[in-house]
N, C-alpha and C positions, 0 to 999 in steps of 0.2 A: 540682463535683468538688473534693475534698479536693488541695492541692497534690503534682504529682506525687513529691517526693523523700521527700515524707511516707508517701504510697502503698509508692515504692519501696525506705524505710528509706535514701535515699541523702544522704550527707554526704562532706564531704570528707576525714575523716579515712580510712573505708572506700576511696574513689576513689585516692587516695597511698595505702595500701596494697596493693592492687592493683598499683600499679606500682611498688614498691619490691619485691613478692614475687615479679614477671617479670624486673625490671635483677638479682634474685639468681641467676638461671638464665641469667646472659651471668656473672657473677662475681661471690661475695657480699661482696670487701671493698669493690664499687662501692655498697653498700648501707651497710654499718655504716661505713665510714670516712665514708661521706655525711652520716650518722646524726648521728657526733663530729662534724664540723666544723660541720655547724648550728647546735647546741649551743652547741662556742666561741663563735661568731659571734653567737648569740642572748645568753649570758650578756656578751657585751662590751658588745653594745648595750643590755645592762639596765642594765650597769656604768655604761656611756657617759651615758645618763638622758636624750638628746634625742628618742628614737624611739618615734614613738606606737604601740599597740597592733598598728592594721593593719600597719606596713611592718613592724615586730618576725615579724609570722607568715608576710606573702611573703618578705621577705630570709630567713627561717628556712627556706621551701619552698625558693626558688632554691640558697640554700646546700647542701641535702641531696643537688640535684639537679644540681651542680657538673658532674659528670663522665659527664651522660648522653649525650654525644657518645660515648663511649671502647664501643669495640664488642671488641678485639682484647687477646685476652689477654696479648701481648706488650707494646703498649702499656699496659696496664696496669700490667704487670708497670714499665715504668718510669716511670710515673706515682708506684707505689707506693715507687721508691728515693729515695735523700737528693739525688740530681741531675735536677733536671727539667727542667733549662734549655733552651727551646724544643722544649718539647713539645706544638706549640701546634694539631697536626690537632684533636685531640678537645675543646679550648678553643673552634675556629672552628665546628667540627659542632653542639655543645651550644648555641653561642651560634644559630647558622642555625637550627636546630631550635626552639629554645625561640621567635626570633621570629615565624616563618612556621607553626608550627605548636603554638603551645600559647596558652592564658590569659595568662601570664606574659613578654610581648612587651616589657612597659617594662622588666624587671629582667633582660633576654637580653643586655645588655652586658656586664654586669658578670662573664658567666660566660667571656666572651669575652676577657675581660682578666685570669683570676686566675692564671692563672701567668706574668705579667710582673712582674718588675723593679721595683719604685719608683724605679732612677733613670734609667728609660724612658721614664717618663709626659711627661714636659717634651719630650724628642726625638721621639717621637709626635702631642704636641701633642692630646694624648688632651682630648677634649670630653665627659666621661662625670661626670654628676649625680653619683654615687655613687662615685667612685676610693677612700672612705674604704672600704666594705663593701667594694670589691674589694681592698683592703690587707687585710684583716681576714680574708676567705677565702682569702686566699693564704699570710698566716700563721699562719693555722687548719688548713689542709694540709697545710702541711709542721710544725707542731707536732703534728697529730695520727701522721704519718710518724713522726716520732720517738718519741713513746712508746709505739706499739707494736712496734720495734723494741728500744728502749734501756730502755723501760718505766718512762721518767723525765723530766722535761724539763731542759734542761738550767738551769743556774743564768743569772740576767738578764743578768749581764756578758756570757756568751760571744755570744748573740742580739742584743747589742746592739752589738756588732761590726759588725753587720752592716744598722746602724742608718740611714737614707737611702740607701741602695747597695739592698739588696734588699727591706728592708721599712722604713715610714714608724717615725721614731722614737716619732709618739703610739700607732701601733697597736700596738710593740711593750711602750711602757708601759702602755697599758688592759689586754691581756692579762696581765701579769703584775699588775698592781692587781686585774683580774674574778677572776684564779686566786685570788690573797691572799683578798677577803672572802667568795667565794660556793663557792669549796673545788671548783673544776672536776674535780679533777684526781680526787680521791676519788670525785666522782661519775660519773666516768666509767669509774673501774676495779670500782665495785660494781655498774655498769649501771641506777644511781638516776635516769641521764638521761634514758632511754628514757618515763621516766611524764613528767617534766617540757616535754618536746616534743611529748608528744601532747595532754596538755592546752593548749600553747599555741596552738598548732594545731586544738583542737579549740572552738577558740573563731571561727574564724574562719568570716564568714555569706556565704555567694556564693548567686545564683542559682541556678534552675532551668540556666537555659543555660551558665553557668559551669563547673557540674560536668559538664555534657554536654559540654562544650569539654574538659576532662581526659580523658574519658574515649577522645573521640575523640585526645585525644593521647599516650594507650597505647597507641590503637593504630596512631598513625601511628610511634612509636619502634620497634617490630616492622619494620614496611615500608620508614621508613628507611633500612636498612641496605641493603635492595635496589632498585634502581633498576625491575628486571623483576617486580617484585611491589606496587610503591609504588601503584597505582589497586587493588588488588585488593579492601583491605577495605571504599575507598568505594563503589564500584562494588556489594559486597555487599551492604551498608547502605542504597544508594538502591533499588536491585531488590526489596530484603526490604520497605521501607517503602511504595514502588510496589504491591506484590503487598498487601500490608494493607491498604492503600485499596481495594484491587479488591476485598477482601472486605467492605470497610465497618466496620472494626474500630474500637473506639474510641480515645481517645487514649491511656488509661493503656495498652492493648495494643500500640498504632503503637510509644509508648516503649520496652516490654520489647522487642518486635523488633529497633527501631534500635541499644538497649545489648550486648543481644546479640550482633548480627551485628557490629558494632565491637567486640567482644571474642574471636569465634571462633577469630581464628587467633594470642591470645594468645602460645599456646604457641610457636609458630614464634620465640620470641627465643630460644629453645636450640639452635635447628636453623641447623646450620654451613651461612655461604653457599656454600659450593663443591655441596651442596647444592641450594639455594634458586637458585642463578644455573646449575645444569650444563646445557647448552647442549644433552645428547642424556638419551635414556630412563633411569630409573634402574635399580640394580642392584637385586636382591631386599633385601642387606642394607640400601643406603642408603633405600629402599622403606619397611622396618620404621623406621629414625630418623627417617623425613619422618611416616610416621604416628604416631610417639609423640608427636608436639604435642599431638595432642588429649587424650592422660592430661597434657598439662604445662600444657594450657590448663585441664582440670579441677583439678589442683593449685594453680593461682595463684585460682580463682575460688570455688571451693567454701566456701563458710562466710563470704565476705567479700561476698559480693552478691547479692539477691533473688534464691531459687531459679529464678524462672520464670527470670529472664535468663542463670542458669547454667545450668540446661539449653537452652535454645537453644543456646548457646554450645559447651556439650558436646555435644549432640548431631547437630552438623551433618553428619557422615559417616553417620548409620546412613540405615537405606531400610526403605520399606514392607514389602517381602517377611521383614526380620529377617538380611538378608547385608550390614549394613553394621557399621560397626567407632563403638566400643570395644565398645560390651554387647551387639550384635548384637536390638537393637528393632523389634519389630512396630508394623503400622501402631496399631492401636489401643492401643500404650503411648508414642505419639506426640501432640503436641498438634497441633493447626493453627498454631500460631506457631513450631514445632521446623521444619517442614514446611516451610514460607514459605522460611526461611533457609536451610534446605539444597540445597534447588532454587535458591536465587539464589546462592547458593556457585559451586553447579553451572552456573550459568548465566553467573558472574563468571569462571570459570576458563574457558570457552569460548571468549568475546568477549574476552578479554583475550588479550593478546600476551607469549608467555615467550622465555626464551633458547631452549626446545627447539621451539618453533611458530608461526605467526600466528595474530592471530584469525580465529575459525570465523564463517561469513557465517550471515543469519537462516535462513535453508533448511536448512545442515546442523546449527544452533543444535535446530532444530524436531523435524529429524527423529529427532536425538539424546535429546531430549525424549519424545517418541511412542514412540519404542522401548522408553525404561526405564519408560513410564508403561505400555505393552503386560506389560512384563515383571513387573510389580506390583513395581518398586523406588520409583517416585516417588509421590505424593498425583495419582490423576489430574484431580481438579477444580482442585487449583494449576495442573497443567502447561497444561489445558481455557482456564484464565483468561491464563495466559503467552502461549499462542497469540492469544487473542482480543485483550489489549491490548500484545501485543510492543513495534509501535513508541514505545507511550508511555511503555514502561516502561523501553526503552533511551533515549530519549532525553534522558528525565530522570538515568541512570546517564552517560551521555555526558557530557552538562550538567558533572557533577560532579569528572570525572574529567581534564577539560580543566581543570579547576579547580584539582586539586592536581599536574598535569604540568606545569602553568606555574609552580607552587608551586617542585616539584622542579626545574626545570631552571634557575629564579632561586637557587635554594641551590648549584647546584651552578660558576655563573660566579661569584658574590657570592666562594663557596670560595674561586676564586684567585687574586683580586685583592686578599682578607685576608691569603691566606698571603702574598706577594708581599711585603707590609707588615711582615708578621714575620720572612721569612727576610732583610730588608736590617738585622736587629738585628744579625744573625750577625758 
């Protein structure tokens, strides 16, 4: 068999957009300010001339990706002003995230430290390989703040002011030397930098497993945010995978199944948690916003990744009969890999525990099962197999989901005993 990313057209430039086109629908200056400061950060280190090709394109990914802690538009909002001084939630989240749960585990410091001080690092006693790229992105953020406020940067003296106090004096002179020869400043206001980043980037050779590791880290920045949704989409993905086996499918299929169901509930980064965590039934209106995920999960996916895995993805609410939502599909405009995942959706939202219920035991799992398969909403020779291999197929979803709850509840002590460390700057 031909290598899977070959089959599936998958590279990493598609996989990073994909998730730069879902952080646009939490807020889209968390995207193009991301965009500028790689860029600086990228043309300093070309300026700089020590850094070899690979760490040029991870420090370029980590830098884009700065501020994918930052969920709240209010924080944002002053992430985006000229005073950021301990603004360090979405610094500790981004850096907890990027380690526990992305590719990019070695460079999750440095996202962790970029809105500190340079004349912190010594009282900190900061142990961190990189403090230069974290000087670099700190003053790649807040230069990039400034012009597109002032639409200008300011002239060297006055940044230099501020020279060992908030940013290191070389990092402030490589950026003003990388602006001088390579004309950043131009390039960033005709939007000539957008091609230069993606080719840098698009040079960069990962794995099979690698970009399977992104993609699952799409979709864990969705569930992230909620604690009562955080096992849903693994739980998805192993059930979907579990039920592929039972069919005997082969591996490029196992695949589309698993990119899929880790992509389905994309759309949910738009959908406000007071939503996603409300404790009782919803309203008819908030009803209608929880279902528009899935036009926002087909918006982020469409044209950017192997149909088969976008429609899986898309189509995980419709049903056999043609009463399910967006396009209201019959079973015969259904594939058997659409089908897999929608039933293990169904099957993940059951067994799983929300703010508004517990999990549902195997019996009422079944009979739940039975009835929509009676009612010709469900595939009934998926639900036939569900019943016959149940316990292997939760156990193996169990398995996984003890996996990333030990994940989450390590991110969430680690949390604050970081902050603890930052608020004694105050």
């Amino acid at each position: 068999m031909k290598n899977l990313n070959q089959n599936l057209n998958l590279n990493l430039n598609q996989v990073l957009t994909i998730l730069l086109r879902a952080l646009d629908y939490i807020d889209v200056r968390l995207v193009d300010h991301g965009h500028r400061v790689a860029y600086l950060v990228y043309k300093m280190m070309q300026t700089e001339g020590s850094y070899s090709e690979e760490e040029m394109q991870e420090i370029a990914i980590i830098s884009a990706l700065h501020d994918i802690g930052a969920y709240k538009t209010e924080e944002i909002d002053h992430m985006m002003g000229f005073e950021s001084n301990h603004v360090f939630d979405h610094s500790i989240y981004g850096y907890l995230f990027l380690k526990f749960m992305s590719p990019l585990a070695q460079w999750a410091e440095i996202v962790l430290y970029h809105h500190l001080d340079y004349e912190f690092y010594d009282k900190m006693k900061l142990d961190c390989k990189y403090l230069n790229v974290v000087d670099m992105i700190h003053l790649a953020d807040r230069m990039d703040v400034i012009l597109q406020v002032k639409e200008q940067w300011p002239e060297y003296e006055e940044i230099a002011q501020q020279q060992n106090l908030r940013f290191g004096k070389d990092t402030i002179d490589l950026f003003y030397r990388a602006n001088e020869r390579q004309k950043i400043e131009e390039h960033i206001k005709n939007g000539s930098y957008l091609k230069e980043l993606k080719k840098l980037v698009s040079n960069a050779q990962y794995t099979e497993q690698t970009l399977l590791d992104f993609i699952k880290m799409i979709a864990y920045s969705i569930d992230f945010r909620s604690e009562t949704t955080v096992s849903h989409v693994v739980s998805t993905a192993s059930i979907s995978v579990a039920l592929g086996k039972v069919f005997r499918l082969d591996e490029l299929e196992l695949k589309k199944i698993e990119l899929g169901a880790y992509l389905h509930d994309i759309g949910k980064i738009s959908t406000p948690l007071e939503i996603l965590e409300k404790p009782g039934g919803l309203t008819q209106e908030e009803m209608q916003i929880m279902r528009g995920h899935i036009n926002m999960t087909g918006e982020i996916l469409k044209g950017r990744i192997h149909d088969d895995i976008y429609h899986i993805a898309y189509r995980h609410h419709e049903k056999s009969d043609g009463c399910g939502y967006p396009l209201q599909l019959k079973a015969e405009q259904l594939t058997l890999n659409d089908e897999i995942v929608a039933v293990a959706d169904m099957m993940s939202a059951l067994t799983g525990k929300r703010s508004y219920k517990d999990s549902f035991s195997k019996e009422v799992v079944i009979d739940i099962l039975k009835k929509q398969k009676e009612e010709g909403k469900l595939n009934g020779q998926i639900v036939n197999e569900v019943i016959s291999h149940y316990d292997e197929i939760m156990e193996c979803s169990n398995a996984n989901i003890r996996i990333i709850t030990t994940i989450y509840n390590s991110i969430k002590s680690e949390f604050n005993l970081i902050k603890q460390r930052f608020e004694a700057l105050k």
